[in-house]
Each structure stands twice: as structure tokens, then as C-alpha cells.
C-alpha positions as CSV (number, residue, x, y, z in Angstrom):
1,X,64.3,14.4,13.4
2,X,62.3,17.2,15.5
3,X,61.9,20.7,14.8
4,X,62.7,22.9,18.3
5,X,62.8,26.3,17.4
6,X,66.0,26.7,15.1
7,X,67.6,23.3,16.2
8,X,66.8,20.2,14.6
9,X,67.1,16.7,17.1
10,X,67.2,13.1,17.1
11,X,63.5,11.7,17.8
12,X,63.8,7.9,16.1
13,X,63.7,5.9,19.1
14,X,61.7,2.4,18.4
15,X,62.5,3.7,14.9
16,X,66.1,3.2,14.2
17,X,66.7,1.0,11.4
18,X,63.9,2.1,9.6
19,X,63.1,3.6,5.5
20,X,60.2,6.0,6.7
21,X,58.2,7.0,3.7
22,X,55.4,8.7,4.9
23,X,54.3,10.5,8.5
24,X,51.1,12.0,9.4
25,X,50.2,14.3,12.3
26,X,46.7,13.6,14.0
27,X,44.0,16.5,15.1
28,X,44.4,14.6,18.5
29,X,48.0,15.3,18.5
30,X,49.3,11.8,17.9
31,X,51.8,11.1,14.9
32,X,51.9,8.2,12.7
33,X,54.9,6.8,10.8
34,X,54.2,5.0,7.5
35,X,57.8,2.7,6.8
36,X,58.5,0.3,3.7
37,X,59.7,-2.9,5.9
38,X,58.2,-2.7,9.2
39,X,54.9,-1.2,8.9
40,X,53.0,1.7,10.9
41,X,54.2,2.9,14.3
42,X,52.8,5.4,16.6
43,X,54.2,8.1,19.1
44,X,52.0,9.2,21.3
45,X,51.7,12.9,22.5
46,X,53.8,13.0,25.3
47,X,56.5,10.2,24.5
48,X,59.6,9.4,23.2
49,X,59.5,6.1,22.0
50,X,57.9,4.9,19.0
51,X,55.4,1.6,18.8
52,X,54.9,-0.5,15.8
53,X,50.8,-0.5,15.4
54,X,50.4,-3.6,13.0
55,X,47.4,-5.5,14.3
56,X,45.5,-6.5,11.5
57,X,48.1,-5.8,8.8
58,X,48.5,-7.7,6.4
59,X,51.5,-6.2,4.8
60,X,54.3,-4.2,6.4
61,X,55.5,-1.8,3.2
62,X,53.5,1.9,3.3
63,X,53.2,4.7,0.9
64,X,51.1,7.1,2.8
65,X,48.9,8.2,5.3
66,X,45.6,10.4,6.4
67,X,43.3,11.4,8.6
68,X,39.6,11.1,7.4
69,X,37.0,13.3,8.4
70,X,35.2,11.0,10.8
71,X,39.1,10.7,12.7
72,X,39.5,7.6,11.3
73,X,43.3,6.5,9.6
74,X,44.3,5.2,6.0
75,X,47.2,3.8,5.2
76,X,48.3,3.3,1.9
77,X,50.5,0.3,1.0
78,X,52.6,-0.3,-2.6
79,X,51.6,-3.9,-2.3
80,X,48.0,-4.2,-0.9
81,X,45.8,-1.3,-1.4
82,X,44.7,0.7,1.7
83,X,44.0,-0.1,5.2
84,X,42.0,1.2,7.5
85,X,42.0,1.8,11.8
86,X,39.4,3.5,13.7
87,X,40.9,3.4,17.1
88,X,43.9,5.2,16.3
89,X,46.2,1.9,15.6
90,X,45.4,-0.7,17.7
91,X,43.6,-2.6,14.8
92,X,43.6,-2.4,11.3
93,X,41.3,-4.0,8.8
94,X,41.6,-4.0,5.0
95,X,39.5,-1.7,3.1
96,X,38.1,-2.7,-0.5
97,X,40.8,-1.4,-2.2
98,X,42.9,-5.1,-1.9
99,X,45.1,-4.9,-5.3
100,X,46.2,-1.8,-6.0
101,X,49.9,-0.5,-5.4
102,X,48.6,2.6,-3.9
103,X,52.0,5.4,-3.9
104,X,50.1,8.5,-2.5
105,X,47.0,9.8,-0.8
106,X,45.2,13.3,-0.6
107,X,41.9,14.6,1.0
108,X,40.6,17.9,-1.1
109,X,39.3,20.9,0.4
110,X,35.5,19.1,0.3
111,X,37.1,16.3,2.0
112,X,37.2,13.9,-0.7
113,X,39.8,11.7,-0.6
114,X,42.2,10.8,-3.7
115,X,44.6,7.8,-3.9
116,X,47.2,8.0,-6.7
117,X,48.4,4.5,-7.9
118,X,51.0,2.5,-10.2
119,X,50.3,-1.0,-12.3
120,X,47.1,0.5,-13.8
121,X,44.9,1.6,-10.8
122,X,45.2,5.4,-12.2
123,X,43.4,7.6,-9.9
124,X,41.0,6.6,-7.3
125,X,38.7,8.7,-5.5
126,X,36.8,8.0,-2.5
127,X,33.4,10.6,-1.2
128,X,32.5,8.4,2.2
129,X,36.1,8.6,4.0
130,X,37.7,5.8,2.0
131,X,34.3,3.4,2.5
132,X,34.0,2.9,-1.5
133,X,36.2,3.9,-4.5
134,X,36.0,5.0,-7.8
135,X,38.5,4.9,-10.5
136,X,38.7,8.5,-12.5
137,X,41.4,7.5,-14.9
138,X,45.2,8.2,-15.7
139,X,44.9,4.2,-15.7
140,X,48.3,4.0,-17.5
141,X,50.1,6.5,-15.4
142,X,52.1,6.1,-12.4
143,X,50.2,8.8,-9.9
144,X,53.2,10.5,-7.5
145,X,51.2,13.3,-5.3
146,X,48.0,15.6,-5.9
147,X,47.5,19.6,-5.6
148,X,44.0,20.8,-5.6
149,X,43.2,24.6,-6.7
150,X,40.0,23.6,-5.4
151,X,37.8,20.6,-4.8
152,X,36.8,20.8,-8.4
153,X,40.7,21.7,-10.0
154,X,42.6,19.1,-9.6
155,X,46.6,18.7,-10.2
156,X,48.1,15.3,-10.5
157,X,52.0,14.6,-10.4
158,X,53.3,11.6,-12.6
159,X,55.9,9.4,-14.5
160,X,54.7,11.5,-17.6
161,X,54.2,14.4,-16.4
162,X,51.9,16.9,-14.3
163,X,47.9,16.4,-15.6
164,X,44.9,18.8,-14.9
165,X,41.1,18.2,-14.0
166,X,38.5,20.6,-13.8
167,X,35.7,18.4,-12.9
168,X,37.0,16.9,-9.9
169,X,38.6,14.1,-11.5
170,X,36.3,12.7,-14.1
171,X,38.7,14.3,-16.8
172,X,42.1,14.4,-16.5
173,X,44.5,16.8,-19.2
174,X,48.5,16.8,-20.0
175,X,49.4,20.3,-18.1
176,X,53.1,20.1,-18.5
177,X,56.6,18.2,-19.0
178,X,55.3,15.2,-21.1
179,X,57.0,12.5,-21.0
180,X,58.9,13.7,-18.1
181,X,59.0,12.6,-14.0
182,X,57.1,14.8,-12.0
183,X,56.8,14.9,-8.1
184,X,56.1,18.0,-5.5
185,X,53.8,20.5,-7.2
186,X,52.4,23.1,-5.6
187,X,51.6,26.7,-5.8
188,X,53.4,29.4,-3.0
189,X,52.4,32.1,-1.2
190,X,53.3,34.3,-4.5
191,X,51.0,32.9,-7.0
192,X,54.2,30.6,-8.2
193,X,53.6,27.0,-9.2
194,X,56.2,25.1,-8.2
195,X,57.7,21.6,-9.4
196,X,60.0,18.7,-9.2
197,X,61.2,17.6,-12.4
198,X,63.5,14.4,-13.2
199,X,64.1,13.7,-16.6
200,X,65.6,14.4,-20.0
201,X,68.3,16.9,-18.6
202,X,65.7,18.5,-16.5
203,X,66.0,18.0,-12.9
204,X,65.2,20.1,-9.9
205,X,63.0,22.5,-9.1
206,X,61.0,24.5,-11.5
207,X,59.3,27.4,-11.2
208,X,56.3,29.1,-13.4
209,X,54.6,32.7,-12.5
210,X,52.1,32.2,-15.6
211,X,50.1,29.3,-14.2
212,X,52.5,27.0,-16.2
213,X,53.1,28.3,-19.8
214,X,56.6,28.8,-18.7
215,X,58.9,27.4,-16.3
216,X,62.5,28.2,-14.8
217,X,64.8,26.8,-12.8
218,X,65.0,27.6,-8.7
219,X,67.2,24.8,-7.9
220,X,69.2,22.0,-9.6
């Protein structure tokens, strides 16, 4: 669906059919859709229709998506790492990343780019726009989205809860809800972190105005 104004449309033409997980908006206005069966597809500014983008592809199951700095596009796949176009689609080629079941992907403010994984990849980190990787850690955790304070604070969102780095990833902390599914954290316009929580007769969305020493519920 589209936005227009207050009204809310149809816009899934060449899409119907289709589990969409992830969709990203380029700075050259076109918008990618990342889907779990059928791969990437592409609507151009302009059009109505959307066009599967699979050349290269060696999988057609996707997590996420983002723009680099240099314009370039990853795509993050739950069954063969990342890949990588530079001509907005037309091509893909894998990156190193080959193995990991990569579930989310974030660029921080120094535009660094983090990929969160399950099966043991942890946290990945790349400085060259996704060229070369490093693993940071969380190894045994299943990594569901990132929030950065800053390009040194770090939140990450997992199976076992919400963990904190200060050092841009080298070290990683429990923050809150051990044990617990996290997804969704942020921090609004008030100063509020904000959480989804699903697990041991939590579940919704939490709220903290202390910077997490203690949390409400906003909606369950």
C-alpha cells in the first residue's frame, strides 16, 4: 500500500502474491522490494508496475535492504549472505559474506554498515560499503534490528534480549529483558526508548523514560 495524504491505496501490481519482508527507498527515487519467495523487484519513479530484478541471484528469499554510500545496493538473504548490485538491479553479484543467514541490515550515522545474523554469524560490520566484513560478536544470538545513539553507541535487538555497545561494536552488554524476544527499538522525539517485547507474558510495546532502568507498557 501507498500513502496519499490521509488515504492509504493499492500499489502491488507485479507484486501480488507475494511475502514482502523488507522495502527500501533510493536517493534517486527508485524503491526496492526485498520478498521471501521471489526475490528483489523494482518500481521505478514514475510507474506502477513492479519488476522482479534477479539477475545474478542466486537465491530468491530476502531479509533486507540498503543503500550504501557510493549508491550501490545490498540485499540481505536468510539463506546466502548478502548480495550486491551497482546499477540499481539489473545485476547482482555475491558479496563475501556467502554463509550467513543474514536477518537485518543498518548503516550508522558514520556510514558504517552493520548486518545482524542467526546460526552463529552474530554481528557483522562492514567500514568499505559492504566490500569486507568483520564479525564483532553476539555469535550465539539471533540479531533482529540495530539503533545507533551514535556511530560509537550501538543498540542491538535479539532472541535474548536488547544488548549495548559503546565502542562501535567491539563490545557488546545485556541492556534489557534477558532471555526475552526483542524487536523495534528505538528512541522518540521525547527522549522515550521504545520496544517490542515477545516473551514470558510480556508482549507489546514497552516504553522507558530513564534510558531503560524501567519500562511500561504502551500497547499490548
Amino acid at each position: 500500500y501507498r500513502l496519499d495524504g490521509a488515504k492509504w491505496t493499492k500499489f502491488s501490481s507485479g507484486l501480488q502474491g507475494n511475502n514482502v519482508s523488507a522495502f527500501l527507498h533510493t536517493h534517486s527515487g527508485e524503491v526496492f522490494a526485498g520478498t521471501t519467495t521471489k526475490g528483489v523487484f523494482r518500481l521505478d519513479l514514475g510507474d506502477s508496475v513492479w519488476v522482479a530484478k534477479n539477475t545474478g541471484i542466486i537465491n530468491t528469499s530476502f531479509t533486507s535492504l540498503i543503500e550504501t554510500a557510493d549508491g550501490d545496493i545490498l540485499a540481505g538473504s536468510n539463506l546466502h549472505g548478502i548480495h550486491r548490485t551497482s546499477d540499481k538491479g539489473a545485476s547482482w553479484q555475491q558479496t563475501s559474506i556467502v554463509d550467513e543467514k543474514v536477518r537485518t541490515m543498518a548503516v550508522a550515522p558514520d556510514g558504517v554498515i552493520y548486518a545482524g545474523t542467526s546460526g552463529g554469524g552474530g554481528a557483522l560490520k562492514s567500514s568499505d560499503n559492504g566490500v569486507t566484513w568483520e564479525k564483532l560478536g553476539l555469535q550465539t544470538a539471533i540479531v533482529n534490528s540495530f539503533f545507533f545513539q551514535s556511530s560509537d553507541e550501538i543498540f542491538a535487538t535479539t532472541f535474548d534480549g536488547i544488548y549495548h555497545s559503546t565502542d562501535a561494536g567491539k563490545n557488546w552488554e545485556l541492556f534489557a529483558f534477558a532471555d526475552t524476544y526483542t524487536s523495534f527499538f528505538v528512541k522518540n522525539q521525547l527522549g522515550q526508548f521504545l520496544v517490542f517485547v515477545s516473551s514470558r507474558g510480556k508482549l507489546g510495546l514497552l516504553g522507558s523514560g530513564d534510558d531503560g532502568a524501567t519500562w511500561a507498557s504502551i500497547w499490548v
